[in-house]
N, C-alpha and C positions, 0 to 999 in steps of 0.2 A: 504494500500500500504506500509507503515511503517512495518508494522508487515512481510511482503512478504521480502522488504527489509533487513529487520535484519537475516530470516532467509537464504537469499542467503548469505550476509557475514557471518553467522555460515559454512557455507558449503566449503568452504575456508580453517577452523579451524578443521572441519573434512579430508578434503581432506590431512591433514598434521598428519594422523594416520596411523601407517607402514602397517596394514591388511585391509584398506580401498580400496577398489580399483577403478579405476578409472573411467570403464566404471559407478557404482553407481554415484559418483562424476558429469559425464556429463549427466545423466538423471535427481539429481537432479538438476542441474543447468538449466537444459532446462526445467526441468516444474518450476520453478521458474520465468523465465523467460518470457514463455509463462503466466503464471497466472498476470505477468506485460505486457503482451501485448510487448515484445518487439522480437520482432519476430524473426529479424535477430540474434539474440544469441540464443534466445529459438532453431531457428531451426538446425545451428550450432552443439549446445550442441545433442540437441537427437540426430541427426543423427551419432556425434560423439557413443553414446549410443550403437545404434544401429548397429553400426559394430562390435560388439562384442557378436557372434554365442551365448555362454551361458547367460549372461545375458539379450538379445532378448529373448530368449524361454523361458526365468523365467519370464519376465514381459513385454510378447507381448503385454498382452491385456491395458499394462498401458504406455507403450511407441509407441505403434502404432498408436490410435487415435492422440492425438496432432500433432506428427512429421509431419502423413498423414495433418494433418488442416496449419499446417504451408507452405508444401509442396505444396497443394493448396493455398494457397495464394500470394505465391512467384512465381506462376504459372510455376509450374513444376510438370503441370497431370502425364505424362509419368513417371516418375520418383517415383511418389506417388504409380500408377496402377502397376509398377514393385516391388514394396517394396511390395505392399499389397498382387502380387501373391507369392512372396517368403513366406513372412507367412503364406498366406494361408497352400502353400506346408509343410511349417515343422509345422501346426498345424493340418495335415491331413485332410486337404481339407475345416476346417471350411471358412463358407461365410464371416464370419465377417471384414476381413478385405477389401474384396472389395466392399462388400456393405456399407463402411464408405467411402469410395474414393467417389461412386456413391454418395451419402450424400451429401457431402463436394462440389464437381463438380457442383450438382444441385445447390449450393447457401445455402447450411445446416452451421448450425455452431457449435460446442461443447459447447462452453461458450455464457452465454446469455450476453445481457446489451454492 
């Protein structure tokens, strides 16, 4: 958890480089977060992430799972099952993201333990 720690305040330190840009800033802050189990920022942050069209379609497949796990959680299905068919839609129909919603809904989790 220390180690998780230090590297979310490094991201802070990055965040303060003029070509850095922000939407990277709020993915890695939300999977920081999320890997700390703290939910309510983790899901904040990616969602922050995720409204930003180009960086969503460079790293759907690494910002969509968790969002979606935080989004179930906070129970907010609809919401989850709407983000998942938009990606679907700009990944040309792949399953994957709502067959992670279905996952999650059934009681599935990403992270063990």
């Amino acid at each position: 958890i220390k180690l998780l720690r230090d590297a979310l305040r490094r991201v802070e330190f990055v965040a303060q480089a003029p070509n850095v840009k922000p939407s990277f800033i709020h993915f890695a802050r939300g999977m920081f977060y999320y890997f700390l189990k703290e939910h309510g920022e983790a899901l904040i942050n990616l969602e922050q992430a995720f409204e930003h069209p180009g960086f969503r379609q460079k790293f759907a497949y690494n910002l969509f799972p968790p969002m979606a796990e935080e989004l179930i959680r906070s129970g907010r299905h609809v919401e989850a099952e709407r983000y998942a068919q938009t990606m679907s839609q700009e990944k040309n129909g792949d399953t994957f993201f709502p067959d992670i919603v279905r996952f999650l809904i059934s009681g599935g989790s990403l992270l063990s333990g």
